[in-house]
N, CA, C and O atoms as a CHARMM CRD file, in Angstrom:
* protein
*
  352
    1    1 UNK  N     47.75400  39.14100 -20.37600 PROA 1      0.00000
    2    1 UNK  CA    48.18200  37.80000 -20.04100 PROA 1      0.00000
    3    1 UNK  C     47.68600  37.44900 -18.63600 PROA 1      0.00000
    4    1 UNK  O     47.59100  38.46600 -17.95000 PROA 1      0.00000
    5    2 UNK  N     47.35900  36.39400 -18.03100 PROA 2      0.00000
    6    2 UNK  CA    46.58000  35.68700 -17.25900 PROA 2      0.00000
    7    2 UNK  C     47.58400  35.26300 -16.07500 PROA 2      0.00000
    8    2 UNK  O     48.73200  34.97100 -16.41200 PROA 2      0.00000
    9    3 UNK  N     47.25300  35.21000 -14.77700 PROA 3      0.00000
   10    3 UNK  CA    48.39800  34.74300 -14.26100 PROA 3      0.00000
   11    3 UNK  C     47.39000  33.55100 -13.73900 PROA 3      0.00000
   12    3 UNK  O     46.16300  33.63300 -13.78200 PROA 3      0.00000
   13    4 UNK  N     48.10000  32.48000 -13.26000 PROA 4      0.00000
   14    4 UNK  CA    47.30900  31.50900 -12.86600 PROA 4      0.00000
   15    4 UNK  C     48.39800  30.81000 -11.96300 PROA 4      0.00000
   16    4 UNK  O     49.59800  30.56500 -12.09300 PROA 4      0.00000
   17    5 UNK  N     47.03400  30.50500 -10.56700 PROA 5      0.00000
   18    5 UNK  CA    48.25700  29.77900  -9.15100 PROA 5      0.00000
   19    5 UNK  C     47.72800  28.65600  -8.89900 PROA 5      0.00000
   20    5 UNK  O     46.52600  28.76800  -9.13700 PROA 5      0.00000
   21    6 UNK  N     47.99200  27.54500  -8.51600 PROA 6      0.00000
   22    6 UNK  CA    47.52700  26.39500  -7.65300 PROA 6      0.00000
   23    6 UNK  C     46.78400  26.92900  -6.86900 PROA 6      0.00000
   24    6 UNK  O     46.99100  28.12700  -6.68000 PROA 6      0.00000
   25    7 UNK  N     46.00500  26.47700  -6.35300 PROA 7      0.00000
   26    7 UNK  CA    45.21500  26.51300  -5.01400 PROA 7      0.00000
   27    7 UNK  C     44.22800  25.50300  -4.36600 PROA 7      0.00000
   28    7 UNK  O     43.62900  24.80900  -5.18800 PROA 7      0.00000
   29    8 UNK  N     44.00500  25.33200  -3.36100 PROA 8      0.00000
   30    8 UNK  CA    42.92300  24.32300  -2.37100 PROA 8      0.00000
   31    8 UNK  C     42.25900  25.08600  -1.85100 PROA 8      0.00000
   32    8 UNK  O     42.40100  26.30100  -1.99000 PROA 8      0.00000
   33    9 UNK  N     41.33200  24.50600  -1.09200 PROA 9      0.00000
   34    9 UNK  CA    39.93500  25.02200  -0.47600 PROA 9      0.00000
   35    9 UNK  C     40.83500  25.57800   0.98500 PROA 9      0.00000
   36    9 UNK  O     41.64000  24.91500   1.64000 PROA 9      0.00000
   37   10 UNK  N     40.45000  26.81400   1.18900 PROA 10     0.00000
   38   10 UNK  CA    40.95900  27.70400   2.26200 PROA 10     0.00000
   39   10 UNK  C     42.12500  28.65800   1.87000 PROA 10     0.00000
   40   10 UNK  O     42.33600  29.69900   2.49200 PROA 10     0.00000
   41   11 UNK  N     42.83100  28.27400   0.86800 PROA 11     0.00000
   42   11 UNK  CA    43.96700  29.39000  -0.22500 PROA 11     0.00000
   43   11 UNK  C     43.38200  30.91100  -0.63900 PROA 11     0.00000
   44   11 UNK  O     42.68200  31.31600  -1.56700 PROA 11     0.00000
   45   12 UNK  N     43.99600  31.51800   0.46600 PROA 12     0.00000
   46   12 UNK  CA    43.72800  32.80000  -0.08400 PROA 12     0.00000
   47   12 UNK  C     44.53100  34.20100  -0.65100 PROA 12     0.00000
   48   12 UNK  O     45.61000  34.44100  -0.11100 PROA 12     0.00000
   49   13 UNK  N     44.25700  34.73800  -1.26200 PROA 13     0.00000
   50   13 UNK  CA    44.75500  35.59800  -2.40900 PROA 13     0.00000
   51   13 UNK  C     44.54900  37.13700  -2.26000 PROA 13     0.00000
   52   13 UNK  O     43.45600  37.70400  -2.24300 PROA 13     0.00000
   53   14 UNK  N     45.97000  37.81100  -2.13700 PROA 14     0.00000
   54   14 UNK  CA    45.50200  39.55900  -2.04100 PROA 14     0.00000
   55   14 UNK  C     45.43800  39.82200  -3.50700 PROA 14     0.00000
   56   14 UNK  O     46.27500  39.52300  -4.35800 PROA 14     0.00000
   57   15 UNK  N     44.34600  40.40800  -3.64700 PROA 15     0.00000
   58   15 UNK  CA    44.26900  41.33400  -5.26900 PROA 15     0.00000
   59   15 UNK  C     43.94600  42.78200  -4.79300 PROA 15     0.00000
   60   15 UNK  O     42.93900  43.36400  -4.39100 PROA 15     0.00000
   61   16 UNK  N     45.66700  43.20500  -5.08800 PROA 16     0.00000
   62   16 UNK  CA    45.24000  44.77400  -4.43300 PROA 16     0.00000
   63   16 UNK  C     45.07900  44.89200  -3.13400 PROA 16     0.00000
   64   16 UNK  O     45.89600  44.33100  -2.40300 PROA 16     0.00000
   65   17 UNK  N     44.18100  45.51600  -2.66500 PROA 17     0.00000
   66   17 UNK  CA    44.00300  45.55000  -1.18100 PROA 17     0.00000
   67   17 UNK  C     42.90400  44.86400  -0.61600 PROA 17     0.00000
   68   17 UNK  O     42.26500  45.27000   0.35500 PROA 17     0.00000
   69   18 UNK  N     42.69300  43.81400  -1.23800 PROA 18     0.00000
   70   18 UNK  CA    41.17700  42.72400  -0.98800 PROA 18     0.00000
   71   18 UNK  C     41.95700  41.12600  -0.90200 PROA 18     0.00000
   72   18 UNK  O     42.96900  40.55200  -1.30500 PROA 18     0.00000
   73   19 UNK  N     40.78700  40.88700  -0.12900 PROA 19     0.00000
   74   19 UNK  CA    41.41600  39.32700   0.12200 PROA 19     0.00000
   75   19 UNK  C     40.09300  38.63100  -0.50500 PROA 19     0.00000
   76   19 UNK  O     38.91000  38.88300  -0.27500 PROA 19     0.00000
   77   20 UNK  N     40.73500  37.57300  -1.46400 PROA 20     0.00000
   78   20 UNK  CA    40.21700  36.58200  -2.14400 PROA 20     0.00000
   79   20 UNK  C     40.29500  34.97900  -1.48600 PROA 20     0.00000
   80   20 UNK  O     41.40800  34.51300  -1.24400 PROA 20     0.00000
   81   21 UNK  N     39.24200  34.29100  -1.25500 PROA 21     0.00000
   82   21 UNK  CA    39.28500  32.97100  -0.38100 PROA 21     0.00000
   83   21 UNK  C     38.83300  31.91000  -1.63400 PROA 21     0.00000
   84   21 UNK  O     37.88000  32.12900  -2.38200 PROA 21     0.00000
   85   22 UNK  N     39.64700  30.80600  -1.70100 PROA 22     0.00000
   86   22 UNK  CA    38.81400  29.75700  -2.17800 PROA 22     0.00000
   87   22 UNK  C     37.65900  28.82300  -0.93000 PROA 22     0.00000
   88   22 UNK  O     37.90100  28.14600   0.06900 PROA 22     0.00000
   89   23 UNK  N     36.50900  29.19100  -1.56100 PROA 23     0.00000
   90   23 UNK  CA    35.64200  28.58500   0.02500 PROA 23     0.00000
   91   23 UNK  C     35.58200  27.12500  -0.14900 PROA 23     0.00000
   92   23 UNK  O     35.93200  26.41900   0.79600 PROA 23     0.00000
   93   24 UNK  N     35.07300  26.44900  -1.53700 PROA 24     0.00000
   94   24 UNK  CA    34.84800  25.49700  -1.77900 PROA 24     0.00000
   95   24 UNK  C     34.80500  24.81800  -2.72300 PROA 24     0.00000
   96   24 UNK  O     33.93800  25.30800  -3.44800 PROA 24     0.00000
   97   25 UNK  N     35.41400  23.56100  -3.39100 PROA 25     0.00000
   98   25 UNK  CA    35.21700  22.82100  -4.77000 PROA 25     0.00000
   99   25 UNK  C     33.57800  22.32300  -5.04700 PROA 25     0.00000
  100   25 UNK  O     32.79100  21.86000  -4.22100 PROA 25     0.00000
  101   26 UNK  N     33.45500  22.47900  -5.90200 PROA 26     0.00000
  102   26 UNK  CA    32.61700  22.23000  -5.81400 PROA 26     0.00000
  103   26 UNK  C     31.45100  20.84000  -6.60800 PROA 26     0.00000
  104   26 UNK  O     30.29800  20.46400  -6.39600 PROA 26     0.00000
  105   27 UNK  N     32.87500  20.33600  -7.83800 PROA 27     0.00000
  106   27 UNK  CA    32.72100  19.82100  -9.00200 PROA 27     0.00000
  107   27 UNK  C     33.72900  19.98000  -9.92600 PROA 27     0.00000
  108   27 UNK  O     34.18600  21.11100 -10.09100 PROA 27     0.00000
  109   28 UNK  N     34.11500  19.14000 -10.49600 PROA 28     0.00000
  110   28 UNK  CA    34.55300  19.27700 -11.68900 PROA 28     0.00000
  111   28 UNK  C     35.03000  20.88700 -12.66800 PROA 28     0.00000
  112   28 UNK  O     34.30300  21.42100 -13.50600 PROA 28     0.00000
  113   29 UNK  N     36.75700  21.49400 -12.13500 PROA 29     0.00000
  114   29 UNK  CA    35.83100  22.86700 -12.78900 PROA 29     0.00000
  115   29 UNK  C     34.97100  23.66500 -12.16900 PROA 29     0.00000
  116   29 UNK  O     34.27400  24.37700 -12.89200 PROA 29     0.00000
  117   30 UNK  N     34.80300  23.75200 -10.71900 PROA 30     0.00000
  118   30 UNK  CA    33.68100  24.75200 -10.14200 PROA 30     0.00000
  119   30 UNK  C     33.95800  24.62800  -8.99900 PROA 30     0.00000
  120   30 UNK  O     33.85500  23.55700  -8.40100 PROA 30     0.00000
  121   31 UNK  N     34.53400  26.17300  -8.26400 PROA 31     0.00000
  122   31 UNK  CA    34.44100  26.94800  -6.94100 PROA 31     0.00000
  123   31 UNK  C     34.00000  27.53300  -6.98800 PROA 31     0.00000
  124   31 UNK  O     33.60800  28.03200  -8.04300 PROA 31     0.00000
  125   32 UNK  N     33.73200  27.91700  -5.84400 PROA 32     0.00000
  126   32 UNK  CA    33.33400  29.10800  -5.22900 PROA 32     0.00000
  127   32 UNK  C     34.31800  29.89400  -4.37200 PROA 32     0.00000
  128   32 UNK  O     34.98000  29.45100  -3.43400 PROA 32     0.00000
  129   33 UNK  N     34.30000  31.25700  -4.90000 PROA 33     0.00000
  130   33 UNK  CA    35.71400  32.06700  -4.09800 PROA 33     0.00000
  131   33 UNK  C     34.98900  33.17000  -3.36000 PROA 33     0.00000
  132   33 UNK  O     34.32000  33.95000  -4.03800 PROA 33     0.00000
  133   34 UNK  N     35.03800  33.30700  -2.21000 PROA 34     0.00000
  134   34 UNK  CA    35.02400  34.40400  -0.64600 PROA 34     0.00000
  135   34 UNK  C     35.74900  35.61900  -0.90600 PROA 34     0.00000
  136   34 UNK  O     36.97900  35.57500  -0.93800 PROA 34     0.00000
  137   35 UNK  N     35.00900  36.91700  -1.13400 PROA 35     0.00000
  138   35 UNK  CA    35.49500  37.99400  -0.80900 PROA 35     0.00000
  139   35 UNK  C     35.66800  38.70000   0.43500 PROA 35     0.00000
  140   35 UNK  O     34.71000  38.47700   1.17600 PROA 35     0.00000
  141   36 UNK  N     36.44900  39.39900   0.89900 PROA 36     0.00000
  142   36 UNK  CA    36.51900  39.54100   2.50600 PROA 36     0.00000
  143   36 UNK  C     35.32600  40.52000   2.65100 PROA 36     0.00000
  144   36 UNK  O     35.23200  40.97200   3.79200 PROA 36     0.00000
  145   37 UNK  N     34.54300  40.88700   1.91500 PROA 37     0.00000
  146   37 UNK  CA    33.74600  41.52300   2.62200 PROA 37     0.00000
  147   37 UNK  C     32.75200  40.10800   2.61100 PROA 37     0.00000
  148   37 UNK  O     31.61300  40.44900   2.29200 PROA 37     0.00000
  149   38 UNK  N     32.83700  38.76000   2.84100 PROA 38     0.00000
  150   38 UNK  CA    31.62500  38.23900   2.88100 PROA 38     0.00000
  151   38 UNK  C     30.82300  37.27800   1.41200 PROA 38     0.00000
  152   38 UNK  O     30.19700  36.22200   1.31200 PROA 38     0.00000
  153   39 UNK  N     31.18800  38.13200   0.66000 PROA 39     0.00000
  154   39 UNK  CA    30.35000  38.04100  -0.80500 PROA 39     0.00000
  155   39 UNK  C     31.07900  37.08500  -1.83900 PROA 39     0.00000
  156   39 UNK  O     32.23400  37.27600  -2.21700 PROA 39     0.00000
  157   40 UNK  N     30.19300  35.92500  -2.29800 PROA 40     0.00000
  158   40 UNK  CA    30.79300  34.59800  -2.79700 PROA 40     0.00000
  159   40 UNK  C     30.14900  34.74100  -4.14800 PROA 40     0.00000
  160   40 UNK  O     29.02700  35.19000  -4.38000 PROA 40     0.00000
  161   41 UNK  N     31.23000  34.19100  -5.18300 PROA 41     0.00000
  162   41 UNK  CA    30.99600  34.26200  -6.36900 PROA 41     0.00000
  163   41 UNK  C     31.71700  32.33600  -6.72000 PROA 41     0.00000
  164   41 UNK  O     32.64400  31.63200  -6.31900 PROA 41     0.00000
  165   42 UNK  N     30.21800  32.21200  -7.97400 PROA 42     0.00000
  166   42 UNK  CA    31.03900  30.76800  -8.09200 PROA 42     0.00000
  167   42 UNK  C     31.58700  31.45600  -9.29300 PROA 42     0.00000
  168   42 UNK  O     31.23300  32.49000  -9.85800 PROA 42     0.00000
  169   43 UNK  N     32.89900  30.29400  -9.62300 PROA 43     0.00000
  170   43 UNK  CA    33.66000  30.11700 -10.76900 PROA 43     0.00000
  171   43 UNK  C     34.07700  29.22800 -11.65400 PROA 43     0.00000
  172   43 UNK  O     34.91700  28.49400 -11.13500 PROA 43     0.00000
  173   44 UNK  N     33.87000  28.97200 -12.73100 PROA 44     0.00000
  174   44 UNK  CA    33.91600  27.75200 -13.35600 PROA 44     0.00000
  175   44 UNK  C     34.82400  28.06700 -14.62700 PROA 44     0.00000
  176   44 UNK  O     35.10700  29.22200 -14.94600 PROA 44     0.00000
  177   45 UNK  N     35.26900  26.91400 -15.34300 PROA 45     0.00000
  178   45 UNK  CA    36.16500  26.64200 -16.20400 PROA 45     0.00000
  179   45 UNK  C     35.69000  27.29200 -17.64900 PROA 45     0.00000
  180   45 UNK  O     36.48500  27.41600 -18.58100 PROA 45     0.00000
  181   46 UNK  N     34.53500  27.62500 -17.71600 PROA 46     0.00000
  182   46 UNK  CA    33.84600  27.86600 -19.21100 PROA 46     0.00000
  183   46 UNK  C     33.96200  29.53700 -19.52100 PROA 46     0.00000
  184   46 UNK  O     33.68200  29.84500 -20.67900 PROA 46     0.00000
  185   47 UNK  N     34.26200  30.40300 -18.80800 PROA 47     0.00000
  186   47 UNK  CA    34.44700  31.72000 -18.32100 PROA 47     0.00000
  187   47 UNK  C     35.31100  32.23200 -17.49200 PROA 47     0.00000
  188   47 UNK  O     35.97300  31.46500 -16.79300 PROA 47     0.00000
  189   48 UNK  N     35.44600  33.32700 -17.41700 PROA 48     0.00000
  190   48 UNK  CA    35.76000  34.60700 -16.28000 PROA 48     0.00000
  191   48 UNK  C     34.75600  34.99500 -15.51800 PROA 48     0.00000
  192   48 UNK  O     33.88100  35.46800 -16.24300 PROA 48     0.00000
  193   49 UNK  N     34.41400  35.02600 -14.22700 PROA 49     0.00000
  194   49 UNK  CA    33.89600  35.99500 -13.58100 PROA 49     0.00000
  195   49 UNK  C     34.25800  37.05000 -12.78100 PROA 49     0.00000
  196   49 UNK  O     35.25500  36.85000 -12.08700 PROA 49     0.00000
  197   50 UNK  N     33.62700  38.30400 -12.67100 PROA 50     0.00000
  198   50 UNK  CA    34.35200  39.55300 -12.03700 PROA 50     0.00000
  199   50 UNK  C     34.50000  39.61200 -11.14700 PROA 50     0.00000
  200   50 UNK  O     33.47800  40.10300 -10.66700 PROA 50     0.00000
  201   51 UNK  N     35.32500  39.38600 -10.26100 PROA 51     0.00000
  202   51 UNK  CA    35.04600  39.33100  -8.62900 PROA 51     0.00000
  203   51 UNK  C     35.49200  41.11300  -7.74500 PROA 51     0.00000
  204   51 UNK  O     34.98100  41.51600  -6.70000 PROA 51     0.00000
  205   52 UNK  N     36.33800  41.70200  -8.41900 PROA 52     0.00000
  206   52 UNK  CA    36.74000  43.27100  -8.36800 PROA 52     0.00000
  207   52 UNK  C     36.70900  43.90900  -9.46500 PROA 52     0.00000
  208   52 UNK  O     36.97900  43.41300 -10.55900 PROA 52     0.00000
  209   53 UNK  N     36.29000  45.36200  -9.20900 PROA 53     0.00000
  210   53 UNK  CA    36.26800  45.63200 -10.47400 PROA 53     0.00000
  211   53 UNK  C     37.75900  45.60700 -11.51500 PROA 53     0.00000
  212   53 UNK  O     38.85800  45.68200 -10.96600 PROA 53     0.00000
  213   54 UNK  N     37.67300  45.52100 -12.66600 PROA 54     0.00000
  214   54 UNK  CA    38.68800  44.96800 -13.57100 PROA 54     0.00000
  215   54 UNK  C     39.25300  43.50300 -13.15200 PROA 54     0.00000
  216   54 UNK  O     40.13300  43.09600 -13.91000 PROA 54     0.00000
  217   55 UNK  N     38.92300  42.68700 -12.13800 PROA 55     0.00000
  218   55 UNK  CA    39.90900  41.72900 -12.18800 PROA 55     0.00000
  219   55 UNK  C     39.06200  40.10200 -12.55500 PROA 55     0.00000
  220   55 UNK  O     38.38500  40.07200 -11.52700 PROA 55     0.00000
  221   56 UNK  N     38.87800  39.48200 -12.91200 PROA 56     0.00000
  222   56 UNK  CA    38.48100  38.43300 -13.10400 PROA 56     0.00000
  223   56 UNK  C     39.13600  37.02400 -12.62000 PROA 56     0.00000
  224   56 UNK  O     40.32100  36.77300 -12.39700 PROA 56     0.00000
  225   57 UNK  N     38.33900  36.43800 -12.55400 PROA 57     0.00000
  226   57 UNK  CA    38.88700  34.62200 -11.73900 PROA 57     0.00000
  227   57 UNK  C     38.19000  33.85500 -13.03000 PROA 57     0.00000
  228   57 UNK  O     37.38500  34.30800 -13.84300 PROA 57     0.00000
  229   58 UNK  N     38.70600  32.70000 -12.94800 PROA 58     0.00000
  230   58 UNK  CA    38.27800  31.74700 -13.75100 PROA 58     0.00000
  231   58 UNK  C     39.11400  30.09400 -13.29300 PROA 58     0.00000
  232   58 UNK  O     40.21700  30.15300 -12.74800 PROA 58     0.00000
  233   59 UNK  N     38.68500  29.18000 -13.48200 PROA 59     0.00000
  234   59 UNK  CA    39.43400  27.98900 -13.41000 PROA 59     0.00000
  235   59 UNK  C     40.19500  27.40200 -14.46000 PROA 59     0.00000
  236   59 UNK  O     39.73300  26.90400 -15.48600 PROA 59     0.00000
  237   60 UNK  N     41.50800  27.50200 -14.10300 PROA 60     0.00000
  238   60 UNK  CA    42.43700  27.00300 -15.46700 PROA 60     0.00000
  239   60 UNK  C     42.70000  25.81200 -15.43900 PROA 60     0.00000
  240   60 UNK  O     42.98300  25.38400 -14.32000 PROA 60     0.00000
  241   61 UNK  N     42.72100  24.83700 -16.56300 PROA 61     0.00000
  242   61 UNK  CA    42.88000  23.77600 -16.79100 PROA 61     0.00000
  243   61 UNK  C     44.50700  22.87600 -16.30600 PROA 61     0.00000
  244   61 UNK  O     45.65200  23.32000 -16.38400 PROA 61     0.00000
  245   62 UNK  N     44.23800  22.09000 -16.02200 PROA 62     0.00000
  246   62 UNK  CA    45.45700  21.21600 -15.65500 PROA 62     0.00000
  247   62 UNK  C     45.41900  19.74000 -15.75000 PROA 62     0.00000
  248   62 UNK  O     44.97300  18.92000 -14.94800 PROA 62     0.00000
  249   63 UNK  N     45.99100  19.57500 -16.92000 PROA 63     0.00000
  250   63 UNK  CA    45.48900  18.29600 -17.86300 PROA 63     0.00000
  251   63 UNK  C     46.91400  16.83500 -17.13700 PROA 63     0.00000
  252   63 UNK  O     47.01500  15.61000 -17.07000 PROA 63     0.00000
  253   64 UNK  N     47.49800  17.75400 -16.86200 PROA 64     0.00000
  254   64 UNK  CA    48.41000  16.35300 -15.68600 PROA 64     0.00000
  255   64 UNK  C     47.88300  16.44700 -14.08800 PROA 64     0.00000
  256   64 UNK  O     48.74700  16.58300 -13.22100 PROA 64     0.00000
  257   65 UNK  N     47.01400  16.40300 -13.84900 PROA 65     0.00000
  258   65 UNK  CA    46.62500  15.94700 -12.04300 PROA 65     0.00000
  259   65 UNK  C     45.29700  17.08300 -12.05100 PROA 65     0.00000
  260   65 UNK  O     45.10700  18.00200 -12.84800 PROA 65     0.00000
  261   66 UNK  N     44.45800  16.66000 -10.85800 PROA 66     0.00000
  262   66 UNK  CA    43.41200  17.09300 -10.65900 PROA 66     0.00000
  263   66 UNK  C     43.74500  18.22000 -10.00400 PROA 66     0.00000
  264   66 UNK  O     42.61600  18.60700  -9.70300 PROA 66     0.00000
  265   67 UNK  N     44.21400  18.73400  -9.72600 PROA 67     0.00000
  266   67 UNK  CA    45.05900  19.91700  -8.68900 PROA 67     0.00000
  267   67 UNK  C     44.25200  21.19400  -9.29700 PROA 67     0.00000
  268   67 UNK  O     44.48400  21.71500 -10.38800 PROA 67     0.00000
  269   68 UNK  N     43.41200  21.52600  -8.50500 PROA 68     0.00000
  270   68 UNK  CA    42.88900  23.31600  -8.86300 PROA 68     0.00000
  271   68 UNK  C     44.12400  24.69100  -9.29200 PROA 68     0.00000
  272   68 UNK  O     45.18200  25.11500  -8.82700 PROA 68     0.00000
  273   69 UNK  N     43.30500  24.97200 -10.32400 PROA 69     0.00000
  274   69 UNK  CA    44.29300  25.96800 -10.95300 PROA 69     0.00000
  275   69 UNK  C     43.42800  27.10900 -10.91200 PROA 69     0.00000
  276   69 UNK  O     42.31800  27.09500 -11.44300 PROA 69     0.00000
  277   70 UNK  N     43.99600  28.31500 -10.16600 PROA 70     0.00000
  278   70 UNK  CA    42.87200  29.52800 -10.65300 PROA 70     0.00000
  279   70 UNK  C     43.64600  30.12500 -11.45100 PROA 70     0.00000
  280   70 UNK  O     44.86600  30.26600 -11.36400 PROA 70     0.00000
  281   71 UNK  N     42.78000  30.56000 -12.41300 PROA 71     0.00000
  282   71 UNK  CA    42.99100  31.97400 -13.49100 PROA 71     0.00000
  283   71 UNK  C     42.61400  33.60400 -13.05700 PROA 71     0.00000
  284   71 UNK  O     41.55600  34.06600 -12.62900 PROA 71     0.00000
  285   72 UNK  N     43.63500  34.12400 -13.28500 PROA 72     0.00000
  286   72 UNK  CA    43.68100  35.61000 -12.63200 PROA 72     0.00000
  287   72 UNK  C     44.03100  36.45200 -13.90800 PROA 72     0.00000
  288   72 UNK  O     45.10400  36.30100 -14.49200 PROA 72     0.00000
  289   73 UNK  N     42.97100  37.44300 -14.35700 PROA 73     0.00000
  290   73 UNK  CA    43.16100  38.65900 -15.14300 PROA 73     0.00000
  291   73 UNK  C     42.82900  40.18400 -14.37500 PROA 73     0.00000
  292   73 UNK  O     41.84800  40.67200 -13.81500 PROA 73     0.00000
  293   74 UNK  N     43.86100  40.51600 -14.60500 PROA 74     0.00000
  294   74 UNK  CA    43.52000  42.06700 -13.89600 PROA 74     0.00000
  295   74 UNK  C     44.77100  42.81000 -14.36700 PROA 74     0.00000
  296   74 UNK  O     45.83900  42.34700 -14.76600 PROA 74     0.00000
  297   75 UNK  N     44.23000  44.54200 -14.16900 PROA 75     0.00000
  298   75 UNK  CA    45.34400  45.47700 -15.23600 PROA 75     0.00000
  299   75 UNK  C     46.50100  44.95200 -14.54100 PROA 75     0.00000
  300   75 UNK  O     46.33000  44.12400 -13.64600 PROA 75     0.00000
  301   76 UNK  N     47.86700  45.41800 -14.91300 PROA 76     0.00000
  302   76 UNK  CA    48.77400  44.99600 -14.35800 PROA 76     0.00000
  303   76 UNK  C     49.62200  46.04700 -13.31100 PROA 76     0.00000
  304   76 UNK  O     50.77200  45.97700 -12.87800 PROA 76     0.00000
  305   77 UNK  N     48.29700  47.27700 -13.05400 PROA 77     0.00000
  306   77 UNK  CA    48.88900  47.84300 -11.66500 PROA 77     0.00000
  307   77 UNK  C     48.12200  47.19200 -10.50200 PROA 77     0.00000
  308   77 UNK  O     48.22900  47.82000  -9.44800 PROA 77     0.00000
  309   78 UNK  N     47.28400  45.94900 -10.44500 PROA 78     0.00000
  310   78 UNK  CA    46.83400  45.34100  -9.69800 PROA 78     0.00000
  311   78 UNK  C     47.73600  44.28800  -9.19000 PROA 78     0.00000
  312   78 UNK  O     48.36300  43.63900 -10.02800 PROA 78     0.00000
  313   79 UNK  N     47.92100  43.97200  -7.66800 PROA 79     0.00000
  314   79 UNK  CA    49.35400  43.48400  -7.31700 PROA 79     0.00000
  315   79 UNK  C     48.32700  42.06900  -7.10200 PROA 79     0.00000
  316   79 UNK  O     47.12000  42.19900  -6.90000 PROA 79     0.00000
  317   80 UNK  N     48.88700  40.95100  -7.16600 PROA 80     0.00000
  318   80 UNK  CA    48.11800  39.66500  -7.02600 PROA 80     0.00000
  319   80 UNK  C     49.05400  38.53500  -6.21200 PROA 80     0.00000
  320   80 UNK  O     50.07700  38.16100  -6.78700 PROA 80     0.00000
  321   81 UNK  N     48.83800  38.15300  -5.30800 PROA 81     0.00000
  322   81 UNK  CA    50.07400  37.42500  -4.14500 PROA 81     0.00000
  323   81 UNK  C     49.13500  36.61700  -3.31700 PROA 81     0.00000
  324   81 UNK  O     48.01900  37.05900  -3.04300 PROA 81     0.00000
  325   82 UNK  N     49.56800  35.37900  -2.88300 PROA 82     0.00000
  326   82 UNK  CA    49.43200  34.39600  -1.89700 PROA 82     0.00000
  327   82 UNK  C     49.07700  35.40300  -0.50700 PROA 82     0.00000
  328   82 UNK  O     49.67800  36.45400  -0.28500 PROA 82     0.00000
  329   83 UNK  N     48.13700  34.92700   0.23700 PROA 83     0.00000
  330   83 UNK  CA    48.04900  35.43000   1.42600 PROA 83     0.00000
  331   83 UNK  C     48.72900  34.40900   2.56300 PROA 83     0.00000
  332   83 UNK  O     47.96200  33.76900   3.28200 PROA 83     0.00000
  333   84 UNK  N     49.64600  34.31500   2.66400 PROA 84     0.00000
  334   84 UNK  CA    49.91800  33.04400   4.23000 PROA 84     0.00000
  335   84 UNK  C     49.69300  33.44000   5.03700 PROA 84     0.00000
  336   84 UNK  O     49.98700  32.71600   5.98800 PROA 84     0.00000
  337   85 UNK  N     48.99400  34.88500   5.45300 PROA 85     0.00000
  338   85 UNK  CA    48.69000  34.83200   6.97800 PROA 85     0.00000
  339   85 UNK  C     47.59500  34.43900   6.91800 PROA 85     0.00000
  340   85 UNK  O     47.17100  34.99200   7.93300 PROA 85     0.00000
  341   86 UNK  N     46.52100  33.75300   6.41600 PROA 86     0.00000
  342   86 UNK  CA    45.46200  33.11900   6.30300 PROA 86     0.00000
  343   86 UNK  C     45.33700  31.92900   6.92300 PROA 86     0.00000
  344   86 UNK  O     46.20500  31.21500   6.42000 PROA 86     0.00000
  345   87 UNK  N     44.80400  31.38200   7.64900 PROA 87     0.00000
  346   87 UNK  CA    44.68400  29.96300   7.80300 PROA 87     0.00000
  347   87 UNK  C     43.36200  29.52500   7.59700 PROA 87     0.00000
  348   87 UNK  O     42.20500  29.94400   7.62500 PROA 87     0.00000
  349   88 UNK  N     44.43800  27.84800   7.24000 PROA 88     0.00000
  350   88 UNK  CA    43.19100  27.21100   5.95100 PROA 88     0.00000
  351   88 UNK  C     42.10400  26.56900   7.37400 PROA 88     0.00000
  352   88 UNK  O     41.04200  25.99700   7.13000 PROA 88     0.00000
């Protein structure tokens, strides 16, 4: 099962012991998300992409408001949480 959070451009995400950034919208359905080591993966609504190993991102749909939704799959000893010490 998928967990899926709101997010905006600068929202970032611990998966495990890695920090996940939304860098930028980009379109319709398409970011691009910042790994802390640097390394940007886009993501779009039509798929999953891998951003750690086992864990996947994807953009989930939200058919009442334009509001970015990410999609999060990963085993479920992978801990997945809001980062607030981040600033946007």
């Amino acid at each position: 099962m998928a967990l899926v959070l709101g997010a905006q451009v600068g929202d970032a995400f611990l998966v495990g012991r890695r920090r996940i950034r939304v860098q930028s919208i980009d379109g319709p359905g398409q970011v691009t998300v910042e790994r802390d080591d640097g390394r940007k993966f886009p993501i779009g609504s039509e798929g999953l992409t891998e951003v750690l190993p086992d864990v996947f991102v994807g953009v989930g749909p939200d058919p009442a408001t334009w509001r970015l939704r990410l999609l999060f799959e990963a085993p479920l000893t992978v801990l997945i949480r809001r980062d607030d010490r981040v600033q946007k």
